[in-house]
C-alpha positions in Angstrom: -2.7 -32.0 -0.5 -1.1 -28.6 0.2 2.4 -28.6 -0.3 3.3 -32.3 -1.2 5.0 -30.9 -4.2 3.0 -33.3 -6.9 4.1 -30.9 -9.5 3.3 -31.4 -13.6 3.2 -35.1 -13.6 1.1 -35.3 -10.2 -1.4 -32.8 -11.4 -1.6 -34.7 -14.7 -2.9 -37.7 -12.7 -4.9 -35.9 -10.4 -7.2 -34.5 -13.3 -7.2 -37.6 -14.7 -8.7 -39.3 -11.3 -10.5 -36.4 -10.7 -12.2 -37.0 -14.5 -12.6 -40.3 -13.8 -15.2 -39.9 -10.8 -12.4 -40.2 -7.8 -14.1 -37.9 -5.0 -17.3 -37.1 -6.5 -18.4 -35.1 -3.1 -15.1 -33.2 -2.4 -16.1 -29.8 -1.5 -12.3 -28.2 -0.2 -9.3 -28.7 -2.7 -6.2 -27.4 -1.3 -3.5 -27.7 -3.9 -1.2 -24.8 -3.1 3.0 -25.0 -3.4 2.4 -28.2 -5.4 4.3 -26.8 -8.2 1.7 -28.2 -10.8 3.1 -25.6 -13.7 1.5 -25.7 -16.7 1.2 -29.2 -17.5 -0.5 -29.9 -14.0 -2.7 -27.0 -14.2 -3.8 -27.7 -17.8 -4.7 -31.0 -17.3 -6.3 -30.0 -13.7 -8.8 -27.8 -15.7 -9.2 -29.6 -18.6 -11.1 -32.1 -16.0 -12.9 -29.1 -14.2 -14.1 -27.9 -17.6 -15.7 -31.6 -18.4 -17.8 -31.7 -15.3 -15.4 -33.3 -12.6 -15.3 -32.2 -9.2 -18.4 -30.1 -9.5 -18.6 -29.8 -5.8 -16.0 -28.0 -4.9 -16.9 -24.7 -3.1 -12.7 -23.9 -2.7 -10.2 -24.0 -4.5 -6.9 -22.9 -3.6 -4.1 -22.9 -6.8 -1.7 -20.6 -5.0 2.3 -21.1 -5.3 2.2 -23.3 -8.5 4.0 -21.5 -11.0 0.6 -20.6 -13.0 1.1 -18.1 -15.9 -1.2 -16.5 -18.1 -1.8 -19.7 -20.0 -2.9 -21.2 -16.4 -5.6 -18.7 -16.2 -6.9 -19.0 -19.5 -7.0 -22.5 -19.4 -9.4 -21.8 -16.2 -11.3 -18.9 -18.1 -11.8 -21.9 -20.6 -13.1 -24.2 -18.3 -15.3 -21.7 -16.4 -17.0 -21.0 -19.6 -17.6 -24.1 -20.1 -19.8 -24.2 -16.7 -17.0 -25.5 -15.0 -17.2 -25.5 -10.8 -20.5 -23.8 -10.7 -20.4 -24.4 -6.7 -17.1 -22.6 -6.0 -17.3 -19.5 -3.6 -13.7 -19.7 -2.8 -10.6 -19.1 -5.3 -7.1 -18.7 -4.1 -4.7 -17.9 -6.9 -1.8 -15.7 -4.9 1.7 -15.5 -5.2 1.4 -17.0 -9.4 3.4 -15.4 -12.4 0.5 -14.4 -14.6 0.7 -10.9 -14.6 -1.1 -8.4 -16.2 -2.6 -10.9 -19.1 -3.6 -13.0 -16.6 -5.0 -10.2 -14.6 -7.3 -9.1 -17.8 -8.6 -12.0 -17.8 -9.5 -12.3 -14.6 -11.4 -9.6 -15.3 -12.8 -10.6 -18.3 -14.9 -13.4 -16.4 -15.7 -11.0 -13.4 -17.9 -9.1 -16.2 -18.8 -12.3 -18.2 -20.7 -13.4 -15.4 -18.6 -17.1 -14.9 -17.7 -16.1 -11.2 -21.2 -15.6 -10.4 -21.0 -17.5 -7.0 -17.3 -16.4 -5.5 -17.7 -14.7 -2.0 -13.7 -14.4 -2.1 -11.0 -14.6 -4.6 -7.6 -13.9 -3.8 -4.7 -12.7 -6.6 -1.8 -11.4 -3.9 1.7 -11.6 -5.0 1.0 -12.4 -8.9 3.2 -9.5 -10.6 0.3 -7.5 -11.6 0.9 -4.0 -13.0 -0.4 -1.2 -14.1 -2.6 -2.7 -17.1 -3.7 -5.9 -15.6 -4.8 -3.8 -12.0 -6.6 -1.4 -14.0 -8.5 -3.8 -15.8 -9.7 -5.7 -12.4 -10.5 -2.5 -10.7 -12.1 -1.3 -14.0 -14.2 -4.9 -13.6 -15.1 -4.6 -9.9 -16.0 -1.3 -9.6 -18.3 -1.6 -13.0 -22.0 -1.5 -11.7 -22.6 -4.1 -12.6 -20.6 -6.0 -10.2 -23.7 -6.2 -8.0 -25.8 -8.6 -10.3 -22.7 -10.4 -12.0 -21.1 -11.5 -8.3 -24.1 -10.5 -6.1 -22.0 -12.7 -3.1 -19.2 -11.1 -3.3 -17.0 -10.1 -0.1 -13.6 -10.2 -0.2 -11.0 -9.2 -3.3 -7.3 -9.2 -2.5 -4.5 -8.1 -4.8 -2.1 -7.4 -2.8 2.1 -7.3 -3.1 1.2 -6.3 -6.6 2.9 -3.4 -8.3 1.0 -0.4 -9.4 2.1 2.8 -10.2 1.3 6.0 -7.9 0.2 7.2 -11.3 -2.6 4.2 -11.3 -3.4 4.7 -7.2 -4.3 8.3 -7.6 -6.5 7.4 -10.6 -8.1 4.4 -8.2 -9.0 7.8 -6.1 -11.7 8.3 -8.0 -15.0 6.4 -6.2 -17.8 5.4 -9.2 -20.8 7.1 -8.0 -22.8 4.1 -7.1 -20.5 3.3 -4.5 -21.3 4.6 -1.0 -17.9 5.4 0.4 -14.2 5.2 -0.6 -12.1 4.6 2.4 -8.1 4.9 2.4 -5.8 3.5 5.1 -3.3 6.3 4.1 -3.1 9.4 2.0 -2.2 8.5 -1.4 -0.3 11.4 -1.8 1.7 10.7 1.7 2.8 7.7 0.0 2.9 8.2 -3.8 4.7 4.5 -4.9 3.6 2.2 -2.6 3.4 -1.6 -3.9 1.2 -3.3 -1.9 -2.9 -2.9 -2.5 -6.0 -4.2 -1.7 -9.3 -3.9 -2.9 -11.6 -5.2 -0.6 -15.4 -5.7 -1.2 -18.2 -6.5 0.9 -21.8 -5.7 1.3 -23.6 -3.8 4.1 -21.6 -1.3 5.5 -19.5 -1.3 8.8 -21.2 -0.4 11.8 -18.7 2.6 12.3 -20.3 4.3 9.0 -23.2 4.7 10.4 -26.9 2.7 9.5 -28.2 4.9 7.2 -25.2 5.1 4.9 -25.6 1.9 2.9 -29.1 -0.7 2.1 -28.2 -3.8 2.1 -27.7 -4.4 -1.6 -24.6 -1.7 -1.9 -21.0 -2.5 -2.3 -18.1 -0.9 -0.7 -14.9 -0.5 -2.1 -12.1 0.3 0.1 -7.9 0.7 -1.5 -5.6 0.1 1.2 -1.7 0.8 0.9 0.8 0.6 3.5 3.9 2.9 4.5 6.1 0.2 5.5 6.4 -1.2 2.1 9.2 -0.1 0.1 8.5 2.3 -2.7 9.2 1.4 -5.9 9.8 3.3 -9.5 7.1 5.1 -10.7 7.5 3.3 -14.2 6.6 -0.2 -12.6 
């Protein structure tokens, strides 16, 4: 369904179909640039939260105009057990910020994301705040019991300060290596970053630096993206 546009009404109807049995062994739901709001997202979750679509292993939510209410509604209906298959979550290029960002990490550490191998929150006007809360959530030890599958965690064409990436500098101790593309300091506003997670370690960092059950954590930013205010 990518991209049919459905928006509020059609994602109304869609969690009303999906609530109603329609699909029962769907495992891939691609609803990105379907414009579903809040309405269509409310709804959407609502039906996720009451058991529907239990199967599904993705979930992609990207481009749909989902605010901070969007992503409580899904805190909501994760705490209520909801998609306890899903090991894909694709929430880019969204408005919810920095509210929505804290509670993104709110359910890292509550344990409700227990079986994501990737979630994705490029492009979603996070600052300062709401990054420092999802780096404070991934990079708590914890991390390794609460999402044990975890690989990937994008957040991308966001806007932290230099202020926040120098602080990001600092590795927790039970990680085994902090890697950076670029010197922070060679850069010192850059608006684009990644934290990127995945277990073993790379081949290049030798086979003794990591057992199997660490983490690393690797920020990323980019030159060729236009510095921005040190206030953003």
């Amino acid at each position: 369904m990518k991209g049919e546009e459905i928006g509020e009404k059609g994602g109304v109807a869609l969690g009303r179909e999906l609530l109603a049995g329609v699909c029962p062994r769907m495992a891939k739901l691609d609803l990105s640039w379907n414009f579903l709001k809040f309405q269509g997202t409310a709804m959407l979750l609502d039906a996720f939260g009451r058991g529907a679509a239990a199967g599904i292993t993705y979930l992609d939510l990207r481009a749909n105009h989902i605010d901070e209410r969007g992503i409580a509604g899904l805190r909501k209906a994760m705490d209520k057990g909801a998609l306890p298959n899903m090991t894909h979550l694709d929430i880019r290029q969204n408005s919810f910020g920095d509210e929505g960002a804290k509670i993104v990490a709110h359910m890292v550490l509550s344990g409700v994301l227990g079986n994501l191998e990737v979630l994705r929150c490029d492009s979603c006007q996070i600052r300062d705040i709401g990054m420092g809360a999802m780096y404070k959530a991934f990079s708590a030890q914890s991390i390794k019991f609460l999402m044990p599958h975890l690989e990937y965690v994008s957040v991308k064409n966001n806007h932290p300060s230099s202020g926040l990436m120098k602080r990001m500098d600092l590795i927790p101790k039970h990680f085994s290596k902090l890697l950076l593309s670029r010197s922070l300091t060679a850069h010192p506003a850059p608006s684009l970053c990644a934290l990127s997670f995945w277990p073993l370690s790379p081949p290049s960092l030798g086979a003794n630096t990591t057992t199997p059950s660490d983490i690393v954590c690797v920020v990323e930013s980019w030159s060729s993206v236009p510095a921005t205010s040190t206030n953003d």
